[in-house]
C-alpha positions in Angstrom: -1.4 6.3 36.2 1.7 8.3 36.6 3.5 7.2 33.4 1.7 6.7 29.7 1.7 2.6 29.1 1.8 2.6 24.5 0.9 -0.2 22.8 3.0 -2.0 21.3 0.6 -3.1 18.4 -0.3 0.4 17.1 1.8 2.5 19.3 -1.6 4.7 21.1 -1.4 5.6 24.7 -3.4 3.0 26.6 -6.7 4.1 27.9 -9.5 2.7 29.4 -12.2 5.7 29.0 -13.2 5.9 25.8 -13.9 2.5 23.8 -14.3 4.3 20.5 -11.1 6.0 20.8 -7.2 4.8 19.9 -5.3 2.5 22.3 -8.7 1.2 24.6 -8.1 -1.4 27.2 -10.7 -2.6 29.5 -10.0 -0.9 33.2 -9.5 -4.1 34.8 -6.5 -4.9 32.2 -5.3 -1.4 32.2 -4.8 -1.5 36.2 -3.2 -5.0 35.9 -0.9 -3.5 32.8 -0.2 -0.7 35.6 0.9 -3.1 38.1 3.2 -5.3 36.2 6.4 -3.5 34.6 8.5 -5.4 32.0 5.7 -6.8 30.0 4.2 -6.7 26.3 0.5 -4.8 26.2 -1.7 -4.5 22.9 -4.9 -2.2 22.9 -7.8 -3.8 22.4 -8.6 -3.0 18.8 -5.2 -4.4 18.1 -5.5 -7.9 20.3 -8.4 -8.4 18.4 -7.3 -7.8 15.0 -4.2 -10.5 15.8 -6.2 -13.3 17.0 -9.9 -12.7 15.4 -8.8 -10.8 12.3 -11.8 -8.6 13.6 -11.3 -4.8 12.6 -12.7 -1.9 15.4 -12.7 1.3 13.6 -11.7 4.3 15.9 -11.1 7.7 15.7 -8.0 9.3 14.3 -6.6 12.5 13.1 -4.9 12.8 9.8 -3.6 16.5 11.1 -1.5 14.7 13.4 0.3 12.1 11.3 1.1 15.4 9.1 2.1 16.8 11.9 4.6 14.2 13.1 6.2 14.1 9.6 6.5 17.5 9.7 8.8 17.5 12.6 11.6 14.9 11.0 12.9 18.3 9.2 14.1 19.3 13.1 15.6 15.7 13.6 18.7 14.1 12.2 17.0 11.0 10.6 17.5 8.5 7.8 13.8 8.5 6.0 13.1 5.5 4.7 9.6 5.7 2.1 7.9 2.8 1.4 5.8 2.3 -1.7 3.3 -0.1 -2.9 4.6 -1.7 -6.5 0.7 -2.4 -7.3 0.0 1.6 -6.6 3.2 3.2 -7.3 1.8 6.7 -8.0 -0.6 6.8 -5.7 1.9 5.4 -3.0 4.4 7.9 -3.1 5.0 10.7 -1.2 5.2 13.3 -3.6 5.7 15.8 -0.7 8.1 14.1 1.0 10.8 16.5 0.6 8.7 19.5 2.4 8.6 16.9 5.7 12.4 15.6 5.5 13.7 19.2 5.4 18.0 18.0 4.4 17.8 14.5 5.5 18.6 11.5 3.4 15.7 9.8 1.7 15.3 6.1 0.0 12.8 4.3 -1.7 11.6 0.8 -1.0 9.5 -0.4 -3.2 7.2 -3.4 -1.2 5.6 -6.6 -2.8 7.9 -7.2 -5.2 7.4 -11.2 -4.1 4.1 -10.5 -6.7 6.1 -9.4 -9.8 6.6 -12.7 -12.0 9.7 -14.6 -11.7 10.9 -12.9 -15.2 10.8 -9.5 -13.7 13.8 -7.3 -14.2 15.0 -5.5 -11.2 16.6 -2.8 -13.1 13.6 -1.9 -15.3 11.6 -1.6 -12.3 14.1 0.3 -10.3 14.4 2.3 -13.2 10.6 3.0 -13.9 10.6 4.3 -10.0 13.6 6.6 -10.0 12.1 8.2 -13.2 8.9 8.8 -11.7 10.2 10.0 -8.6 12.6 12.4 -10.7 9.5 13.7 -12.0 8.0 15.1 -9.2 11.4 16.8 -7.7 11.9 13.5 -5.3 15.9 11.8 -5.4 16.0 9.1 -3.5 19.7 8.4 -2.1 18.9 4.6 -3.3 16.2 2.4 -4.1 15.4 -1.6 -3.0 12.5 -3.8 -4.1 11.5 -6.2 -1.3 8.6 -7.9 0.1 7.9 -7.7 3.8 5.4 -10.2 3.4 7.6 -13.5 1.8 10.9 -11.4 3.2 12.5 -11.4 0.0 15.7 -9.2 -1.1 15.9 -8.4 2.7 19.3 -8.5 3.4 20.9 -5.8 1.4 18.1 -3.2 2.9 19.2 -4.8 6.4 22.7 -4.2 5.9 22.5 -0.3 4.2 20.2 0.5 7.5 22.8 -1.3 9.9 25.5 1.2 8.4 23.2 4.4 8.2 21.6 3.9 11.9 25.1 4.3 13.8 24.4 8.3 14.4 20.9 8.5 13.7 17.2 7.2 13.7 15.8 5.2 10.4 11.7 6.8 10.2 9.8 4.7 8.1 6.8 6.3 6.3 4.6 6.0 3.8 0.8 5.6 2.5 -1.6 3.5 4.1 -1.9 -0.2 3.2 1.9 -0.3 1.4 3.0 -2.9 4.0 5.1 -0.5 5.9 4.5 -2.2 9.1 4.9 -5.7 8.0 7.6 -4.9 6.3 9.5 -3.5 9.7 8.2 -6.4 11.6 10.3 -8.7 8.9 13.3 -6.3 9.4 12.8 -6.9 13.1 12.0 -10.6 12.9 15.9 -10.4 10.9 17.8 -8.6 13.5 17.0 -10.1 16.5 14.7 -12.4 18.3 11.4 -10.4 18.2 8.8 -11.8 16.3 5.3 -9.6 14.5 5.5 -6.7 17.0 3.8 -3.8 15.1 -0.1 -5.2 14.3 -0.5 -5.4 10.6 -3.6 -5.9 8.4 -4.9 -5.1 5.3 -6.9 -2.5 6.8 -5.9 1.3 6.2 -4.7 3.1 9.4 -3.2 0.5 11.9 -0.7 2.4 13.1 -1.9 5.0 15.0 1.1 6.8 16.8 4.7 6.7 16.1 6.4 3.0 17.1 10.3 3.2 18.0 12.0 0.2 18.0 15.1 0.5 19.9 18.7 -1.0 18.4 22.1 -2.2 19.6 23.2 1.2 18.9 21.3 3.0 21.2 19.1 4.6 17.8 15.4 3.4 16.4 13.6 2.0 13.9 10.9 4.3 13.8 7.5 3.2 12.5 5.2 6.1 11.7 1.5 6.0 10.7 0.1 5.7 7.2 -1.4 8.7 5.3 -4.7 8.0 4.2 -5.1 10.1 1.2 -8.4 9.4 -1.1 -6.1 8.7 -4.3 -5.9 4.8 -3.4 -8.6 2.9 -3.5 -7.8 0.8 -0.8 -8.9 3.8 1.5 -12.3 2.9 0.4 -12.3 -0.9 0.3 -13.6 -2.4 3.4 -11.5 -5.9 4.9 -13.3 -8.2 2.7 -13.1 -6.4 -0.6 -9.5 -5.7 0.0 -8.9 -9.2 0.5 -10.6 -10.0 -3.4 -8.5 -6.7 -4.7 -4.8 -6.9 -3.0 -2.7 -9.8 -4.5 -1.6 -12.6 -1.9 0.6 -15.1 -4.7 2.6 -14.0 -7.7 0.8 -12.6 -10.7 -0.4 -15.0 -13.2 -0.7 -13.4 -16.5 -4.1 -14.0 -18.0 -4.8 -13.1 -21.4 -7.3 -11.9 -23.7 -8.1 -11.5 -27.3 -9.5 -7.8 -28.0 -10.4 -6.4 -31.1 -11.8 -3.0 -31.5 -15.5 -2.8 -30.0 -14.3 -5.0 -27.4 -14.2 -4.1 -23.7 -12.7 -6.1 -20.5 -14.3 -5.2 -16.8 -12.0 -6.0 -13.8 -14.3 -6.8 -11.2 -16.6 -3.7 -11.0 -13.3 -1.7 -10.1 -11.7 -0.8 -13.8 -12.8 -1.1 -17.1 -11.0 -1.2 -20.6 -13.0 -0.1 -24.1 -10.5 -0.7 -27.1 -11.1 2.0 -29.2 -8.8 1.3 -32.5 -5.9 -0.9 -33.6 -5.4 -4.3 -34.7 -6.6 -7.2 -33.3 -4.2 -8.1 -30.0 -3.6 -9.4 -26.9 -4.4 -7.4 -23.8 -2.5 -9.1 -20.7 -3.9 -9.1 -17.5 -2.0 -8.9 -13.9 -4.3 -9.1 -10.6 -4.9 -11.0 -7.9 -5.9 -14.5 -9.3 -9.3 -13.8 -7.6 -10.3 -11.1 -9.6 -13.2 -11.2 -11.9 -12.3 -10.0 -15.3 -15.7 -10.1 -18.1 -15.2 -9.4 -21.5 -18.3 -7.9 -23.8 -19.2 -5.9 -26.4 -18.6 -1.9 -25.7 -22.3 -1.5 -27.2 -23.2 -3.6 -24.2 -21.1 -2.6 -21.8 -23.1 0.4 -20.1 -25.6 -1.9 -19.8 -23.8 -4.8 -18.5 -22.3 -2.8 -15.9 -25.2 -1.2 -14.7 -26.9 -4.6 -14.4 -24.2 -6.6 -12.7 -22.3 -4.0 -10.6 -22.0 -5.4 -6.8 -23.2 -8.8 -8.1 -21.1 -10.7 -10.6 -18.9 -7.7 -10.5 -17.6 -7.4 -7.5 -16.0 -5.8 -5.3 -17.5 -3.0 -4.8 -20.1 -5.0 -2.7 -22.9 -2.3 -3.6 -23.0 0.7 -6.1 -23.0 3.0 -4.0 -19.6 2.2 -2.2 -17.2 4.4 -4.9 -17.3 7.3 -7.2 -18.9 6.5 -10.9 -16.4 5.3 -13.4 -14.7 8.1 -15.4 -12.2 7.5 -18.1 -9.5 8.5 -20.0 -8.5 7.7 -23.8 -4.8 6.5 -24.3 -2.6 6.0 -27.3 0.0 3.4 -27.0 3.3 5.0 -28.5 5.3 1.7 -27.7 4.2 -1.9 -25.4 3.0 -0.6 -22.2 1.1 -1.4 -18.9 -2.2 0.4 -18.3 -2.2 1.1 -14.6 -5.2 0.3 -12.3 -3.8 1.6 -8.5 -4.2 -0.5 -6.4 -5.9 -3.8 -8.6 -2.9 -4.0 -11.2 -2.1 -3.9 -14.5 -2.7 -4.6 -18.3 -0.2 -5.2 -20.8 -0.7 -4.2 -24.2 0.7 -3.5 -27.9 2.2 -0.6 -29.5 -0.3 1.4 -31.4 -3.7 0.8 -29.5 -6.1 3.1 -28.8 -7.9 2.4 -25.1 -10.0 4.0 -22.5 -9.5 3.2 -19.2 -11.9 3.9 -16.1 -11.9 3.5 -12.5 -13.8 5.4 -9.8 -13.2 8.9 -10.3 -10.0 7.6 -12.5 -8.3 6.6 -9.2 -5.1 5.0 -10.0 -5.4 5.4 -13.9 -1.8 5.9 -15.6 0.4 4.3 -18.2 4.2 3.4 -18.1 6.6 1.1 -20.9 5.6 -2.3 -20.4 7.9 -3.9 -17.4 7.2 -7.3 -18.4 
């Protein structure tokens, strides 16, 4: 084969040696890909994933997504980083400045079709750019979208339209933030091409770099995800990421907690209320998530008991890290972040302790709601 055929799923070189490797395709497909010029060819891993929803894990090399976001410092490039509202912390690049050498950079925060209808754009755009401030990131401008439902779509649309006439737009980001669905909305917006990239809620479906070519002669560039060990969705398999990841707006659910008083989410977070008055704790997650409230003097217990059973996901203890927690004082009303899972709303003036897995995801911010 005298020229590299890419997918356009994933964006891997086709090859038909190594079935365990990135862009696989059966030799007898491969030669007939070879033959015909002009057409649309997805790897195996990725035709499967579109039509079966069937995941086949393969090899790849963290080094080498580094590697190609190290290179936009050489490039004249508009970088585009998007962020996963649910894991806003977690989901950032915090580095990002190191890879985009001069460039321009903005945020986009994705999923905001999961925020309830009351939410304030300007407390949440607000709440980003101050947390980006705070680790030396300023972003030119910041959207709120979701790729997903295709919501506030048109304003990103038209500020890329006007920054892509002398250069390339990258789009990067964490894994599982909806980067790739995301574009394929964009796409599906600008023209007549409909779910190109492959998405899923698996980690890692973009493998190599995906340019998608414009009017102007410049690209959309998709870029694969980072898989860092901060999210948990990087150690959620398909089927506990579907119980985890909200699908529908949040529906607050809420609960009566006194001190001595402990709520479980699932077997993934846990809040003990240490001291305060009698309150309301607020709970936004996916609607399928199991929440349990006990008794702290029960709760070692009732975890240890239960754990991969009634609370699930994890499937199985031995999946994630040990809880570890954190005590926090609430100065003012705030949300108790879980990365990745969601968040709790509570009063001014409570003492908590919050756990997840090795504290992934733990933080605080004013309450948004």
């Amino acid at each position: 084969m005298d020229e590299d055929i890419i997918c356009i799923g994933c964006g891997a070189v086709l090859q038909a040696d190594q079935p365990d490797q990135a862009g696989y395709l059966p030799p007898a497909r491969l030669q007939q890909a070879s033959a015909e010029e002009d057409i649309d060819v997805y790897c195996q891993r990725c035709f499967r994933l579109r039509h079966y929803n069937e995941i086949i894990p393969v090899s790849a090399n963290n080094d080498d997504f580094l590697a190609l976001l190290n290179s936009l410092a050489a490039k004249k490039a508009l970088v585009v980083n998007v962020v996963d509202l649910f894991d806003f912390t977690n989901s950032l690049l915090s580095s990002l400045k190191r890879f985009i050498g001069n460039n321009d950079f903005i945020l986009v925060g994705n999923k905001f079709d999961l925020f309830p209808e009351n939410s304030r754009q300007s407390r949440i755009k607000d709440w980003m750019r101050q947390e980006a401030n705070r680790v030396g990131l300023f972003p030119k401008k910041i959207f709120l979208v979701s790729g997903k439902n295709k919501k506030n779509l048109a304003d990103l649309i038209a500020y890329l339209e006007r920054r892509t006439r002398n250069q390339d737009a990258y789009f990067v980001g964490m894994t599982n933030v909806g980067k790739s669905t995301l574009l394929n909305a964009i796409i599906d917006q600008m023209g007549d091409v409909k779910n190109l990239i492959t998405t899923s809620r698996f980690p890692g479906t973009t493998l190599d770099k995906i340019e998608i070519p414009l009017d102007n002669g410049h690209y959309l560039v998709d870029t694969p995800g980072i898989m860092t060990e901060n999210q948990l969705a990087t150690r959620l398999n398909a089927q506990e990421l579907a119980v985890v990841s909200p699908q529908k707006p949040l529906k607050p659910a809420t609960y009566q907690l006194k001190p001595g008083n402990t709520l479980f989410l699932a077997g993934l977070g846990r809040i003990d209320y240490l001291h305060g008055e009698p309150t309301s704790f607020t709970v936004y997650a996916a609607r399928g998530l199991y929440v349990h409230r006990t008794k702290t003097v029960q709760a070692d217990d009732f975890y240890a008991r239960h754990l991969g059973e009634l609370l699930a996901p994890p499937a199985s203890e031995d999946k994630l890290p040990p809880l570890q927690g954190q005590e926090i004082h609430t100065s003012s009303k705030s949300d108790l972040l879980f990365g990745g899972i969601g968040f709790v709303t509570v009063a001014a003036d409570c003492l908590v302790k919050i756990y997840t897995p090795a504290r992934i995801g733990l933080g605080i911010r004013r309450a948004l709601i």
